[in-house]
N, C-alpha and C positions, 0 to 999 in steps of 0.2 A: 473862286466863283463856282467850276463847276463840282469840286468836294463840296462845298455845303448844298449844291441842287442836289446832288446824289443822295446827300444823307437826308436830305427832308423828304424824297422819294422814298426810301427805304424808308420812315419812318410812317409816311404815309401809308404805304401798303403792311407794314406789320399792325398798324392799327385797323386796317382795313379785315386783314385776317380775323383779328382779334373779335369784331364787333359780327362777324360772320361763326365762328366758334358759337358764341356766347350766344347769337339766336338761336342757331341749331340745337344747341343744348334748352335753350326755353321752350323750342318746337316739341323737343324729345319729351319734357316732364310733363307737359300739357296735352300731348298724345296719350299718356301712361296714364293720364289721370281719367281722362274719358272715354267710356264704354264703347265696344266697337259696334260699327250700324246704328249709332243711336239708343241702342237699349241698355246704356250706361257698363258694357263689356269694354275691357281693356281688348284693343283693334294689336292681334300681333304685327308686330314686326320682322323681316328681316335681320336675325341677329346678323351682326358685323363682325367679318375678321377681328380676333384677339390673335395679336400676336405672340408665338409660342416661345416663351421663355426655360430654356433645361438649364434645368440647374445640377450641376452636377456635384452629389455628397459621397465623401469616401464612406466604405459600407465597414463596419466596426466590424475589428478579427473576431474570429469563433473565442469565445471561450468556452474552455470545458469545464465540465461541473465537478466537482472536487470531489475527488478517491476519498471513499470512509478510509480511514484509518483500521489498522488491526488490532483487535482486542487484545490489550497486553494483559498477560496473565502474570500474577504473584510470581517474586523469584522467591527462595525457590519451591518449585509445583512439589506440593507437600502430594505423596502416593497414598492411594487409597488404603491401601495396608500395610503394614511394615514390611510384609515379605516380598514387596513389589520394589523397595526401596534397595535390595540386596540383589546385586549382577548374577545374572542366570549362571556363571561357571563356576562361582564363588555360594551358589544354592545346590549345584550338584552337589561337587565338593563335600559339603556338609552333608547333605544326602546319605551318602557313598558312607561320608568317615560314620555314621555315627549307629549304622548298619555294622560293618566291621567292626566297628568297637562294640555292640551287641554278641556279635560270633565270637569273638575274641574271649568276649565274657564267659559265654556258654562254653566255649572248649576249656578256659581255665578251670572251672567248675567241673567240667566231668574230668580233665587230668588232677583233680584236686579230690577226687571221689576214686578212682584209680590207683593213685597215691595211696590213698588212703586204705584199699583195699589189694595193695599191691599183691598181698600173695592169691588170693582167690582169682585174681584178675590173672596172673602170672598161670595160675595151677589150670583154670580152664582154657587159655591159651596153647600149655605143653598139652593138653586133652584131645584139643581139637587137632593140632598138628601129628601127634601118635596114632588120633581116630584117622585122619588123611592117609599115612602111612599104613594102618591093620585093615581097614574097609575092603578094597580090594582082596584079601585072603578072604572076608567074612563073607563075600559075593558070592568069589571059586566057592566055599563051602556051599554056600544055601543052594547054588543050582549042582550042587551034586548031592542033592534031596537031605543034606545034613539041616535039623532044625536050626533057627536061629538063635536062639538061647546057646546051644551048645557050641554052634560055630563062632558066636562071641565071644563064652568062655576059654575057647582051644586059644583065639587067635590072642585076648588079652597074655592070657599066659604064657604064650609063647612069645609076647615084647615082653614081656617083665624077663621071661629067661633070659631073651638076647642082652636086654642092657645089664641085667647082673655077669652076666659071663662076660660082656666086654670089662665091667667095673671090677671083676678080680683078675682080669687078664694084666690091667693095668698095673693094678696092687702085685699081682706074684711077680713081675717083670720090674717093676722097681725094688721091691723086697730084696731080690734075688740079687741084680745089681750092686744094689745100692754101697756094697761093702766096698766094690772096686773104682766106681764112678766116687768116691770119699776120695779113696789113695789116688785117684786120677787130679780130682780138684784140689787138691794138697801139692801137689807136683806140679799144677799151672800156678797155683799163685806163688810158688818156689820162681818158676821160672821169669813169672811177672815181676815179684819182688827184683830178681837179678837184671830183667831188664831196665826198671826204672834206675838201677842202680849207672849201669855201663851203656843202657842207650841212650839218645839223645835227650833226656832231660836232664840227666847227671846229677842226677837224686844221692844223697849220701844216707847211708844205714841209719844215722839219728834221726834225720827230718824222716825216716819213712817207719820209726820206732813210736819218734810225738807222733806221728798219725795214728797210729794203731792205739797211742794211752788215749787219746782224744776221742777216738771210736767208743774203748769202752768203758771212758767218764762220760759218754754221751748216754751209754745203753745204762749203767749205772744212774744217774742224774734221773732219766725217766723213765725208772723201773714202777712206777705205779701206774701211768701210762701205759704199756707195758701190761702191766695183769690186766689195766681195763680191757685193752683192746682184746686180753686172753678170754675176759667173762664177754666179750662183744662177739667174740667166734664162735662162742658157745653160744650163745642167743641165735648168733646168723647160724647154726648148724643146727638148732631147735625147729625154726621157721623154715629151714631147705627140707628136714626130715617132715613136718607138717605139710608144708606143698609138696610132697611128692605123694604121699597120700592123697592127699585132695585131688591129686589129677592123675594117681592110679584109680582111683573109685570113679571119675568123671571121665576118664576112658571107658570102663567099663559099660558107663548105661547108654554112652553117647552109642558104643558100636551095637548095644541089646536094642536098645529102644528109640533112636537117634530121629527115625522117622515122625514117630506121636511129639516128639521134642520138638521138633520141626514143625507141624503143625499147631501145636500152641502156642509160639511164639508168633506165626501166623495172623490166632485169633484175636493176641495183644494188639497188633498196628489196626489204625483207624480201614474203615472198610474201602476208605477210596485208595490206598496206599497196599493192599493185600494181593491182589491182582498182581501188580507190578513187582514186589518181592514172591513171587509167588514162581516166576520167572526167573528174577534175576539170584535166585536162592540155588538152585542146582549148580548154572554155572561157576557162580562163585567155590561150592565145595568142589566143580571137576578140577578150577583152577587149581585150589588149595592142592587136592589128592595131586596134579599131574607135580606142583613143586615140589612139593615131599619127597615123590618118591623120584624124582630129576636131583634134585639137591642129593640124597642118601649115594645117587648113584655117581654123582659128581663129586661128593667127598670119597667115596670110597674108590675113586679112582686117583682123587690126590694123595691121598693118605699110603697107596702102594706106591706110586712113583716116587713120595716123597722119602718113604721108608726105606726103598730098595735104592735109592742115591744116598740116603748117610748111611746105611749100612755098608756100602761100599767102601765107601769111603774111610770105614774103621772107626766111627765117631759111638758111643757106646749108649744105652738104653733107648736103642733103634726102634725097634717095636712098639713101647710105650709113647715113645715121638709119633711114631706115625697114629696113633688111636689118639692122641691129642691133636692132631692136625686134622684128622677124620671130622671129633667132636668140634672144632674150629672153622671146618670149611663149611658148618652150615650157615655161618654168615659170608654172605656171595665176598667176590672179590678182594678182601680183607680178612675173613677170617682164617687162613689156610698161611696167609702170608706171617701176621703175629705171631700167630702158634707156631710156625716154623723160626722164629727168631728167638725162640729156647733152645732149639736144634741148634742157630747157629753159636750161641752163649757157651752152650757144652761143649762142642766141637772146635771154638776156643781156649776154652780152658782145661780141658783135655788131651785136646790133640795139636792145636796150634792153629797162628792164625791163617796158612797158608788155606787149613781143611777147612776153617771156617766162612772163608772166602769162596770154595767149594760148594756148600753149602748154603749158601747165600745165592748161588749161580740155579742151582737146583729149583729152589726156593721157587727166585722169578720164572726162571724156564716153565718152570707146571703151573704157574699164575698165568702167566699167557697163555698157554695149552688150554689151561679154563674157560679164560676168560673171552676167545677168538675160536674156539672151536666144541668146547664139550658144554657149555652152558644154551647157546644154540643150536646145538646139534640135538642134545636129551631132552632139555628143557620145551624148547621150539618155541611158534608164536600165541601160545595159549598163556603163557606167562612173561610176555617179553616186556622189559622193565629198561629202559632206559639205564646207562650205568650212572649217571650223575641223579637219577633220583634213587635208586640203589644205595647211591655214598652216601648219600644228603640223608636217607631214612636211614642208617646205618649208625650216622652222627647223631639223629638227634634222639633213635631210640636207645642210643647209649647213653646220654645225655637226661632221660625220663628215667627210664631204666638197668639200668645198665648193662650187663649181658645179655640176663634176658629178651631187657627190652631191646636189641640188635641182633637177636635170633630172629622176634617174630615180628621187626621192621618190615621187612623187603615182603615176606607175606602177606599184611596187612594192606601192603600198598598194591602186592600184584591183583588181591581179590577186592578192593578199591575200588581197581582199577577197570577192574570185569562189571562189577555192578554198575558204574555209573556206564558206561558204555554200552551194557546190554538197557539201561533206561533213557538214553539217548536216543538209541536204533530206534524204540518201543515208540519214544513220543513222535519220533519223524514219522514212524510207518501211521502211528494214530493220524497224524495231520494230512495225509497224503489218503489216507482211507476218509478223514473228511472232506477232502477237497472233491474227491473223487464222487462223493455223494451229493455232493452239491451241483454237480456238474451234471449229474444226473436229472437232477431235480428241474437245472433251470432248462438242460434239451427237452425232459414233459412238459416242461409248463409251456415251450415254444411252442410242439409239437401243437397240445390244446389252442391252442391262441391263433 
């Protein structure tokens, strides 16, 4: 009984609401619809609480805008030139070689014109190194009021006497000998034959009899070989009598007129290069002149040490030994030692091996004494040459030339060695004289400023 009173109250009053809602809301559209005051204006209202509704939206994460990409280039990146495609060490390289093989070129060509002119090149060679050697006399003359013409002629003359008188010294002192240094050499290979016999190799008389028919079915066999090589001494004793002419007549005008000589080959070199040879031209001949006459004074002190030790020693054509050792010590360090190893040959087969071991002692003994004390003491630092470029120029002017050309190796390379060095000092002092004027230039120009 009293649920259903309750629920028809409640049902009451929500219908009661309801018809109360639904006026207000008729009241509201019919306010809105007519003018306020009468003069047909909408009459405002009091807007009403709206209640606040948040609504709450998640806020979308950043994105970022998308990275260009990087421009891919072609593989592979074709260079602009070919020479750009070739590694920089692998361009020197080629650089370098093909420069060298250039120079390489040009010096085969002039030793192939050299060659070619081997005696003229040989004969003003022996010219200039005799002119180094007589100059000094032709100087003493001319400042002792003697003309030059005349003091040329005295001093030529008197090299031609001295190497004729040395060249028959040698002749009458072998001539002279030669009859008993024969019976000398007859008596060593006597004594060698009997050693091969009883000493330690136990050689018997036959095997050392076939050696001797073998020797000469060999000299037989190539006896036309033989006269060639006789008409080939005679050719090479044609050509030595020829150049020595050529560089007695080429001594001559170098010591008369060596100066005007001088000068025109001056006017040959381009004008920017005259200056600088112009310079480096004297020093080069003082070098020349101080070896010449260091070297003469250096051989002829080997040539008596060496002479006055085998002559002691009993070892026989003493004298001629020592003028060959003389003519031999003009190539440094090697030549004095060769030439004494005929001394030690003879003084084998002559005297025995005890004296030739003597000999041999002698030898090295004055090779040192040379080579550590008279080469730097006479010579000094106006011609000082390294001894390994000494050997090496030794080796290979024997090698071009052969004696000759190991006579006038070590000189070629000491006055070299002076001209690029005096054109060195030249360009440094040039560079330092322009630095120096620049320096100049820019304290005026501060100075003004």
């Amino acid at each position: 009984m009293s649920q259903g009173l309750w629920m028809s109250r409640a049902a009451a009053r929500l219908s009661t609401a309801l018809r109360r809602r639904a006026a207000r809301a008729a009241e509201d559209a019919r306010a809105a619809r007519e003018p306020a005051g009468g003069a047909g204006l909408p009459v405002p209202r009091e807007p009403q609480a709206v209640p606040q509704v948040r609504v709450f939206v998640e806020a979308p994460a950043p994105v970022e805008p998308p990275r260009p990409e990087p421009a891919r280039e072609p593989y592979p990146v074709r260079p602009a030139t070919p020479a750009e495609a070739v590694p920089w060490g692998l361009r020197v390289a080629a650089e370098s070689t093909w420069r060298l093989l250039l120079l390489a070129g040009a010096l085969y060509l002039v030793f192939r014109v050299v060659d070619m002119l081997r005696l003229v090149a040989f004969a003003v060679l022996a010219a200039l190194l005799v002119s180094a050697l007589l100059e000094p006399v032709v100087s003493w003359q001319k400042r002792h009021g003697v003309p030059r013409p005349l003091a040329a002629a005295s001093s030529f003359l008197a090299g031609i006497a001295g190497i004729a008188l040395v060249g028959w010294f040698v002749v009458w002192q072998v001539s002279t000998n030669l009859h008993d240094v024969t019976d000398q050499v007859q008596a060593g290979v006597e004594r060698l034959r009997g050693w091969l016999v009883t000493g330690p190799l136990h050689l018997t008389e036959q095997q050392i009899t076939d050696f001797a028919k073998q020797i000469s079915t060999a000299i037989g066999t190539n006896s036309e070989q033989i006269t060639s090589a006789g008409f080939t001494g005679v050719t090479v004793a044609v050509e030595v009598l020829t150049g020595v002419v050529l560089a007695f007549f080429t001594t001559f005008f170098l010591l008369y007129d060596g100066a005007r000589i001088w000068n025109w080959l001056l006017g040959v070199l381009p004008r920017q290069s005259r200056y600088a040879m112009a310079g480096a031209g004297p020093k080069a001949w003082t070098t020349l002149t101080a070896y010449v006459r260091g070297t003469v004074c250096v051989a002829f002190i080997d040539a008596l040490c060496i002479g006055i030790g085998i002559q002691l020693l009993g070892v026989p054509l003493a004298m001629p030994l020592a003028v060959i050792v003389f003519l031999g010590a003009f190539v440094p360090l090697v030549g004095a030692l060769v030439t004494g190893a005929i001394a030690v040959l003879i003084a084998l087969v002559t005297v025995g091996p005890f004296t030739a071991l003597m000999v041999l002692v002698v030898l090295v003994a004055v090779q040192q004494v040379e080579g550590h004390l008279l080469q730097p003491l006479i010579l000094g630092r106006a011609v000082r040459v390294h001894p390994l470029a000494v050997v090496l120029g030794v080796a290979a002017g024997t090698i071009v030339g052969g004696i000759g050309g190991a006579v006038v190796a070590v000189p070629l390379i000491a006055v070299t060695n002076t001209v690029v060095s005096h054109l060195r000092r030249r360009a440094a002092a040039g560079q330092e004289v322009f630095e120096a004027l620049e320096a100049a230039q820019a304290a005026q120009a501060a100075e003004r400023s």
